[in-house]
Backbone bond lengths (Angstrom), bond angles and torsions (degrees), N, CA, C in turn:
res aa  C-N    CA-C-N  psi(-1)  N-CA   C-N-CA  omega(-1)  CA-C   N-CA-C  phi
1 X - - - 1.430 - - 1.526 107.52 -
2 X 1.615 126.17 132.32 0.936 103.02 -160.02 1.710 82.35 -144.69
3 X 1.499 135.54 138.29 1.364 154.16 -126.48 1.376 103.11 -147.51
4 X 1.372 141.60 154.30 1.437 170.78 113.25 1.177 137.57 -96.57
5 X 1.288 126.63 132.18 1.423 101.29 148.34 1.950 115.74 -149.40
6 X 0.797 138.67 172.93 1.295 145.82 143.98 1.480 134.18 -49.97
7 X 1.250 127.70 68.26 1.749 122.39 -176.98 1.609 108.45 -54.56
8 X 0.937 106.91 -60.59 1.602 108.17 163.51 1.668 117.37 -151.09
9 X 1.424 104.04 -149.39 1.904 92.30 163.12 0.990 146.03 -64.55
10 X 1.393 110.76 2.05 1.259 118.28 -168.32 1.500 114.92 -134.88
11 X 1.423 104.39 -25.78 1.745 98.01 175.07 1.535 104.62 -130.61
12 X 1.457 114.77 164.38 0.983 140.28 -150.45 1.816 109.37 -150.04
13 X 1.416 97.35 132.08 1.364 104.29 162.08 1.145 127.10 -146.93
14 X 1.460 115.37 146.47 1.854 113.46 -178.64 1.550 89.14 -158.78
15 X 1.750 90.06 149.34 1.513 118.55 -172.16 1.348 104.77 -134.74
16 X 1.372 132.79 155.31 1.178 151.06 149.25 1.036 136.54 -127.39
17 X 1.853 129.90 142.04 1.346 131.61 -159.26 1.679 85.53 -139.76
18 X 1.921 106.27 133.72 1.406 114.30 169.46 1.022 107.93 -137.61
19 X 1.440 128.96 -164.33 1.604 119.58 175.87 1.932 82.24 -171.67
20 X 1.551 107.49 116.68 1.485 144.52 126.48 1.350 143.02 -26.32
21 X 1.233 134.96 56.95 1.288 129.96 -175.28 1.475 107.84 -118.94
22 X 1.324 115.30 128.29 1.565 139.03 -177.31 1.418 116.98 -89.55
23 X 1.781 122.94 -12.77 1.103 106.71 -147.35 1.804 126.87 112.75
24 X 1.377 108.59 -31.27 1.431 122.31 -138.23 1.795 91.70 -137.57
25 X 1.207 116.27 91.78 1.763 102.31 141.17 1.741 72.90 105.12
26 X 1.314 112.04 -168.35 1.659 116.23 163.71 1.443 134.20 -107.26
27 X 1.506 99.63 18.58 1.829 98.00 154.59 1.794 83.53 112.42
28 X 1.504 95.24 170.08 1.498 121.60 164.46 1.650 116.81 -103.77
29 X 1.119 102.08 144.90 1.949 88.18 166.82 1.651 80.89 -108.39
30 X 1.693 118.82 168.20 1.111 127.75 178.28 1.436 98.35 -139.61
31 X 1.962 119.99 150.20 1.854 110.92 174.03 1.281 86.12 -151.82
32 X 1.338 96.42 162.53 1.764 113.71 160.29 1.499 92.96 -145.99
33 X 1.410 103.68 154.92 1.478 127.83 171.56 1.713 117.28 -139.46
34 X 1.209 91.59 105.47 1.738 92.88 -169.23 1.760 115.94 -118.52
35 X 1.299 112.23 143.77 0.984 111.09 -177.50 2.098 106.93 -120.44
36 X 1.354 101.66 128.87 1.700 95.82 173.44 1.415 118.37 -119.43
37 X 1.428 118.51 159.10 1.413 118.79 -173.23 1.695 103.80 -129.36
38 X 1.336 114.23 148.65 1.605 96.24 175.10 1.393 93.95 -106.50
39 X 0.988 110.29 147.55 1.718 123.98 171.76 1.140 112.82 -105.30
40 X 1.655 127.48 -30.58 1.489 115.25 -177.40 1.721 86.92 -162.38
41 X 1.257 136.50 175.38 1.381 154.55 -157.93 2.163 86.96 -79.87
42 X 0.826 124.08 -0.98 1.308 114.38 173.69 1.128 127.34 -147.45
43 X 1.658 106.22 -8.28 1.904 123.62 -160.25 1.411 86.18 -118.39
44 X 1.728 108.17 128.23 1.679 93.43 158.13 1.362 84.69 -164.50
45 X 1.869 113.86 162.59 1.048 122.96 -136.20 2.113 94.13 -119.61
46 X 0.987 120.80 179.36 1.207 119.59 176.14 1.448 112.83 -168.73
47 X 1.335 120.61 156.74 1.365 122.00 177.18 1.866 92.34 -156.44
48 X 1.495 98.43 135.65 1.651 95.07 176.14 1.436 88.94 -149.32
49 X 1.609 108.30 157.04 1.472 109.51 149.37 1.430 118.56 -122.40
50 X 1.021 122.36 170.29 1.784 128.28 -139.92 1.710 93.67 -140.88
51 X 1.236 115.34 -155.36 1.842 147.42 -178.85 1.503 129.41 92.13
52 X 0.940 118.43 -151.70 1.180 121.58 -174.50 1.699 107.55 -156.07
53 X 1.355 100.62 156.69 1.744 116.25 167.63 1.237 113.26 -89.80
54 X 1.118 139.63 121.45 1.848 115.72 -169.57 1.505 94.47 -103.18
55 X 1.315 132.82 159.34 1.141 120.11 167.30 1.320 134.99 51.77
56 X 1.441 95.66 19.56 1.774 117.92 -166.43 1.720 102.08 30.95
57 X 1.011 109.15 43.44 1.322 104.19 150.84 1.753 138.12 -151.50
58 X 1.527 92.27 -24.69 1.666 102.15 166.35 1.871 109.09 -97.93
59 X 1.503 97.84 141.25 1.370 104.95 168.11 1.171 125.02 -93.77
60 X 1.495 123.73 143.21 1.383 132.32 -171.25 1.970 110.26 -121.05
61 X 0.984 112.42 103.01 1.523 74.89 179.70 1.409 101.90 -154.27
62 X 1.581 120.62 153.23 1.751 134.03 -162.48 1.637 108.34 -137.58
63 X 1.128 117.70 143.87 1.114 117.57 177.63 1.956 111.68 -128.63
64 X 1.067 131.25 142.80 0.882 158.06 146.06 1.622 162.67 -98.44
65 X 1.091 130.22 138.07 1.138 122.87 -162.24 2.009 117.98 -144.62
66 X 1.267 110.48 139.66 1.624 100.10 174.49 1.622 93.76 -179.11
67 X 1.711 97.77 -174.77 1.050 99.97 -178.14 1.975 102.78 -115.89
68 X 1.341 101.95 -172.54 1.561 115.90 -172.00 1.418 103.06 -162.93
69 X 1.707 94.14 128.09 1.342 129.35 165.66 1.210 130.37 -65.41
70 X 1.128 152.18 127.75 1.605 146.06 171.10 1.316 96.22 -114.97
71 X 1.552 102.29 123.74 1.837 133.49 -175.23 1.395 105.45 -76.95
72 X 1.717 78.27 -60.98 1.849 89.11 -163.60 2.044 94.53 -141.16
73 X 1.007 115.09 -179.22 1.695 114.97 169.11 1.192 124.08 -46.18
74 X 1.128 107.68 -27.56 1.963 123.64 -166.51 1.515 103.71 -144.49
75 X 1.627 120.63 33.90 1.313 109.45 164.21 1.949 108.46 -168.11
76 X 1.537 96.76 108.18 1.668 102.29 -167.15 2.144 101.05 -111.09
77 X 0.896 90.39 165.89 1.350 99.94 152.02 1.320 136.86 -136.66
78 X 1.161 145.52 -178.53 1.295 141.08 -153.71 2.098 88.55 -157.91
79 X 1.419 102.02 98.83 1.413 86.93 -167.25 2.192 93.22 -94.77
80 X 1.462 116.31 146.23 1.252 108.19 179.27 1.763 110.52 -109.55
């Protein structure tokens, strides 16, 4: 399941919740929680954190942050 929304003009948030099963053990749940900012009509900044539950029982989890380029309407980058 994967979420957005608009706080106002300038920031942005979307989250997602999944769940992993192979067969094997009782699955992963997986999330991210991200937050974005626009800085200029093409530059905007982001920080989210992410992981997974493995085995619904150990936690995994990373967080991140950068910015992203907009090329064209339908093509950005995220330089690292």
């Amino acid at each position: 399941m994967t979420v957005s929304h608009s706080i106002n003009e300038i920031l942005d948030i979307g989250y997602n919740l999944g769940y992993n099963y192979s067969g094997i053990g009782k699955g992963d749940l997986i999330y991210s929680v991200s937050f974005g900012a626009e800085i200029s009509k093409k530059i905007r900044y982001y920080a989210e954190t992410y992981g997974e539950i493995t085995d619904i029982k150990d936690l995994i989890s990373n967080f991140d942050s950068g910015f992203t380029y907009l090329i064209k309407d339908n093509l950005q980058v995220a330089p690292e």
